[in-house]
N, C-alpha and C positions, 0 to 999 in steps of 0.2 A: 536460404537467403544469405547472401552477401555481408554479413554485418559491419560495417565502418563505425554508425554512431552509437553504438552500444556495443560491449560486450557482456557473454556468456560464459558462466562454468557450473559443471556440479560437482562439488565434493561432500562427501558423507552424506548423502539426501540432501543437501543443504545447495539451492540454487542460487549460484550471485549474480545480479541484473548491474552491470554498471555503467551508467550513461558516462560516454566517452568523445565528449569535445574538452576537454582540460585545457585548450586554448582561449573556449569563447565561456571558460567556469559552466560547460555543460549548459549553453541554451539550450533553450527547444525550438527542434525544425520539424516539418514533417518528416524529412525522413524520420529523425530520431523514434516521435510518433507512430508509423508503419512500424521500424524495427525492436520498439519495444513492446508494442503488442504481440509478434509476430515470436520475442520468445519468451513473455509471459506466457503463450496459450501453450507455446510447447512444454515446460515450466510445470502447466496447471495437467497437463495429457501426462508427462513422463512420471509410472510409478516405479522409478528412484528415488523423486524431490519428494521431499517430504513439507519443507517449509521452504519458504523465498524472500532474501534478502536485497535489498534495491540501496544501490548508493553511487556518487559520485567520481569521477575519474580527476585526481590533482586537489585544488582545491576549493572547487564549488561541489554543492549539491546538483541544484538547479538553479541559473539565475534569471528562470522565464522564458518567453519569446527572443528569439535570436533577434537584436537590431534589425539587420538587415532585413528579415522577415518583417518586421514592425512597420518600415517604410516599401518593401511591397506591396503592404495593403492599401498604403496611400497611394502607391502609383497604381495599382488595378481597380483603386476606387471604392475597395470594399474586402471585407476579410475574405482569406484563402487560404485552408488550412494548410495545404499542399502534400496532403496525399491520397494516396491513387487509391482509386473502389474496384473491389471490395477489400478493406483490411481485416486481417485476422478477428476475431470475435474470443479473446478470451473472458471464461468467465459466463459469455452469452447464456440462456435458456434455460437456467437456474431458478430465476423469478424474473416475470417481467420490468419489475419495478428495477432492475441489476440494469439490463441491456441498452447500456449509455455510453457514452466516452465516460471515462476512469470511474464509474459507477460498477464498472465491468467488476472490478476487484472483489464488490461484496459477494459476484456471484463463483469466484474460486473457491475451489476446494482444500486450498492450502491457505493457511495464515503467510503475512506479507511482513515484512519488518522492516521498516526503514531506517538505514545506519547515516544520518546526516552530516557529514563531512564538513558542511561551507554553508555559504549563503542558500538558501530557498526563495525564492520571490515568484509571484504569479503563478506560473501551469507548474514550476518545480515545487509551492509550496503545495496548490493541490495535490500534485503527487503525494507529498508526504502525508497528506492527511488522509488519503485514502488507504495508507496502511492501515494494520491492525494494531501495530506495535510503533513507537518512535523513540530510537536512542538518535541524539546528538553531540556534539561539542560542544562546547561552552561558547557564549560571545561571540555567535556569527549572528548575521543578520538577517530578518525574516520578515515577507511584506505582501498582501494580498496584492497588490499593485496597479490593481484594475484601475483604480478609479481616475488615477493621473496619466492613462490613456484613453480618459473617455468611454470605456468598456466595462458591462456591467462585472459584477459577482462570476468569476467562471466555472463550467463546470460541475456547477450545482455547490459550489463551496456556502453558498447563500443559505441551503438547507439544511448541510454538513456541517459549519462550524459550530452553530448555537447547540448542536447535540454533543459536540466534543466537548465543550465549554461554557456552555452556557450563553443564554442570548444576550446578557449586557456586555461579557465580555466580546461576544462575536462581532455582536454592533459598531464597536470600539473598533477593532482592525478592519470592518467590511466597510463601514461609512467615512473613511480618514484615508486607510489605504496609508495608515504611517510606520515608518521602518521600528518591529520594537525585534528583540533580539531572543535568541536562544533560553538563555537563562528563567527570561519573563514568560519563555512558552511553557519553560517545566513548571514555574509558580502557577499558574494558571491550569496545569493540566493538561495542554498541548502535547508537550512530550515528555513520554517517560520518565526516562533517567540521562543527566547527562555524563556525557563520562570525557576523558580527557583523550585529544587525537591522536597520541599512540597507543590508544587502548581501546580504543572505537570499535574494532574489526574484530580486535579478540572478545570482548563481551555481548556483540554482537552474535556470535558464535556459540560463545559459549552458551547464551541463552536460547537459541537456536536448534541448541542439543538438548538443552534442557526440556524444552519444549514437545520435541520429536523423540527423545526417549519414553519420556513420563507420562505420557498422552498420545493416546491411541490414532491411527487415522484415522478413523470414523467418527471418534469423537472430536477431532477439531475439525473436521469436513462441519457436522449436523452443528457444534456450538456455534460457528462463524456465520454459517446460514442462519441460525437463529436468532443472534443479537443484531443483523442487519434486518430479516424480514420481521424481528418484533416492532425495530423501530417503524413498520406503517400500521401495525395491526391490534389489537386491545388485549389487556392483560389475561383474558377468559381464553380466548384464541389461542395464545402463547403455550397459558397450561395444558390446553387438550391437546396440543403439537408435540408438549415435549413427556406426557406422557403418552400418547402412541410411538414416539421414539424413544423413550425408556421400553416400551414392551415388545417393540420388534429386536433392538438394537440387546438387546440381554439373552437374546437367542444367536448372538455369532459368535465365532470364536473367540475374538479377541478380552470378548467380556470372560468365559471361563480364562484365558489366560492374567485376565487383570486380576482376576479373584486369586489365581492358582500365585501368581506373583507376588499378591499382597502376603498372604500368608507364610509364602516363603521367605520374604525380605528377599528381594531382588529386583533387579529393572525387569519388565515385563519384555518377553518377545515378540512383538509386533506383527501381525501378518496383514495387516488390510482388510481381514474376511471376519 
């Protein structure tokens, strides 16, 4: 694919997704939409990447629907996402409860990180919340935005945020839809850590490595599928899941290498298997 609205790299297993309209602070278009799905999945297939980092191009995040998109739907009478069928499926077939627009993510095999640059507002702040991880800046600004276009909760953010946050606080930003900021997302829990904008990328990184060192493939493939499909299913369920995955999962290599690692004092060497 062609990419314009996003760019692609991989370095050290470490994939960077950076949505790249830095003139309009990274709306979202469909194309954007098509072309970041399109190298998520590849992303989620190449075992090189081991983890994927998602951030802005300048200095937005994401600051939502592109305007002009906004007043398309008025002039076609009705929304359009504006892209072409079928698009990529990353993520897809995982769990049914995954196979969504950006619901997709719980069902990747790699943890997501989101290194938030700028502003998030709307479809940009869903994005970020369907990471796993959220480092940002300090003091930008952050807004569900739905609601002062008329437009419900998107995206399923309506069933997502009361989990990240809890539901008085979710309630708060889903029924106001009013601008609160970076800072108040880390108090709350929203996002991780915030760190300051020339140090974004590198700690981003660095934890990145930390992550993909220290912990095995298998094990953040089975933890990440776990903490999303615990969230639909009851705590008896969960145990019998993760012990049959303790009993298969202690029979590959990677587990005698974690053991043979631990013992030695060293980083483990990783194989996937």
């Amino acid at each position: 694919m062609d990419l314009k609205a996003v760019k692609y790299s991989v370095d050290d297993e470490i994939a960077t997704i950076t949505l790249n309209r830095p003139h309009r602070k990274n709306a979202w278009t469909g194309r954007m939409h098509t072309e970041y799905r399109w190298v998520l999945a590849n992303a989620d297939e190449d075992s090189n990447v081991r983890v994927i980092v998602v951030t802005g191009e300048g200095r937005g995040f994401c600051v939502g629907a592109d305007s002009k998109a906004l007043e398309g739907h008025v002039e076609k009478g009705g929304y359009d996402p504006g892209t072409p069928d079928p698009l990529a499926e990353p993520g897809f077939g995982t769990s049914p409860e995954f196979d969504a627009s950006f619901a997709y993510h719980f069902g990747l095999s790699k943890p997501v990180i989101a290194a938030i640059n700028g502003p998030a507002a709307g479809v940009g702040l869903v994005l970020a919340c369907y990471a796993d991880i959220r480092f940002s800046v300090p003091a930008v600004k952050f807004t569900t935005a739905h609601g002062k276009l008329n437009f419900p909760a998107e995206y399923g953010l309506s069933w997502l945020l009361p989990r990240l946050i809890g539901l008085p606080a979710a309630n708060d930003l889903l029924l106001t839809s009013r601008i609160f900021t970076s800072d108040e997302a880390h108090e709350i829990g929203l996002v991780n850590r915030l760190v300051k904008p020339e140090k974004l990328m590198e700690e981003t990184y660095a934890y990145a490595r930390m992550m993909k060192n220290s912990v095995s493939p298998a094990s953040l493939r089975e933890t990440k599928w776990q903490i999303y499909r615990d969230q639909h299913r009851d705590v008896a369920t969960a145990v019998v899941e993760s012990e049959k995955l303790l009993h298969e999962m202690s029979k590959q290599h990677d587990y005698k290498e974690g053991v043979k690692a631990f013992l030695e004092k060293r980083t483990p060497d990783w194989t996937g298997d």
